[in-house]
N, C-alpha and C positions, 0 to 999 in steps of 0.2 A: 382474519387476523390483521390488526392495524401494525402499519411498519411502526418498529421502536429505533430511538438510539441507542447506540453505544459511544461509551465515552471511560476511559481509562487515562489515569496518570501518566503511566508509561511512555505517551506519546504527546508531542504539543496539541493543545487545546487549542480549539478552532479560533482563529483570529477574526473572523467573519461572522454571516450568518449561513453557516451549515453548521454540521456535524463529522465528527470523525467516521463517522462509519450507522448503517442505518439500517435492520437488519427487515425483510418483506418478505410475506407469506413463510414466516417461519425457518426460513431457509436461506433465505437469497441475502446474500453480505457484499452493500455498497461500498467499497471505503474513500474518502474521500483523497483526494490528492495529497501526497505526504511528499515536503522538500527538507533538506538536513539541517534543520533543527532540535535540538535536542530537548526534551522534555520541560527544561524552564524558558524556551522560546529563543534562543541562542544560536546561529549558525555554525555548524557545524564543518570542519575543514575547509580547503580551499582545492583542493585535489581532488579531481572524478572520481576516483576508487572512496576517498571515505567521504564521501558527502551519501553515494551511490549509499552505503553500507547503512550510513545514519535514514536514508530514506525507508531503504528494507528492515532495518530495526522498528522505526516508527511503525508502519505497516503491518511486523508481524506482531505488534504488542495488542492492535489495537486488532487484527484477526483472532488472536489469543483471548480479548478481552469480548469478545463476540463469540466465541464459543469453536472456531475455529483454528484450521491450519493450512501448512503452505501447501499442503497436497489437498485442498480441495478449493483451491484460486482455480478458476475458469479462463480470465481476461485479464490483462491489465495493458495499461497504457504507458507508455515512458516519452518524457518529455524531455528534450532535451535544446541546450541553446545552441551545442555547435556537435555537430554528427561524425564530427572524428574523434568523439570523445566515445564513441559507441561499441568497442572492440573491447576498452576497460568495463563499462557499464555491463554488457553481454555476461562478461565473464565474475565481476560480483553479482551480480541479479540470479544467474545462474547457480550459483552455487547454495542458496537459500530454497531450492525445491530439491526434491527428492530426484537422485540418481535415474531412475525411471519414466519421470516426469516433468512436465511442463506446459503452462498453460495456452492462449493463446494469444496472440500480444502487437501491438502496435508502436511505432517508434517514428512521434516525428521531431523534426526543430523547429525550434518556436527563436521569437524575438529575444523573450526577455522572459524572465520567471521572476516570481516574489521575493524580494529582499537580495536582487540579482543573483540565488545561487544556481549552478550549472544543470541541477537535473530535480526532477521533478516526477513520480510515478501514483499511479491510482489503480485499485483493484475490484475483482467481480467476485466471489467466492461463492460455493454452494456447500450447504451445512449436509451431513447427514439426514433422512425422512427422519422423525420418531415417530413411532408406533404409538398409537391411539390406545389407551386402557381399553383394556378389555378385547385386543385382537392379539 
C-alpha cells in the first residue's frame, strides 16, 4: 500500500515542500510539525498556553482528517525555544489526550522556530487494523 497524504482546511497548509500529515502502510499517521498558526497562515498568540493550544488544534484537525484520534498518537515531539516555558506546555499538551493515556514524547529547545513563534510539536499516530473482506 503506497503512503498517501492528507491534507485538511482545518489546519495551515504546508508552506514548503511536505505535507500535513502522510498516512503508511495503512495505518501509520506522520503528521508533520504544526507551530500556531491558524488555518489562514496567521500566528497565533504570543503566550505559551495559546500558541501551545493553536498547535494541538492544528494537529488534531489534521489527525481527524486522517482518520484518526488523540488516543491513538504513539510519539510526538515538542519543540521548544526556551524550556521554562515547559510546565505551561506539559499541562495544555496534556489535557488533549485521554485521562488514561498518553503517548511517548520528547522535549527539546531549539534556537529558533519558523516565523519566531515559541513552540512547535509533531506526531506519530497508529490507526486502527481493518479487517480484510471476507475474514
Amino acid at each position: 500500500m503506497m503512503p498517501h497524504p492528507i491534507y485538511t482546511p482545518a489546519a495551515p497548509a504546508p508552506v514548503g515542500p511536505y505535507r500535513q500529515a502522510i498516512v503508511a502502510q495503512g495505518r501509520w499517521v506522520f503528521l508533520a510539525g504544526q507551530i500556531p498558526l491558524n488555518p489562514q497562515g496567521q500566528v497565533v498568540g504570543e503566550d505559551i498556553a495559546t500558541q501551545t493550544r493553536q498547535v494541538m488544534e492544528n494537529l488534531g484537525a489534521v489527525l481527524q482528517a486522517a482518520g484518526g484520534d488523540w488516543s491513538q498518537v504513539v510519539k510526538t515531539t515538542i519543540y521548544l525555544v526556551d524550556l521554562g516555558d515547559f510546565a505551561v506546555v506539559n499541562q495544555v499538551y496534556g489535557s488533549y489526550f485521554p485521562a488514561d493515556y498518553a503517548p511517548a514524547r520528547a522535549c527539546v529547545q531549539v534556537a529558533r522556530l519558523p516565523r519566531d513563534v515559541r513552540v512547535e510539536i509533531d506526531a506519530i499516530a497508529v490507526l486502527p487494523a481493518v479487517a480484510s473482506a471476507g475474514q
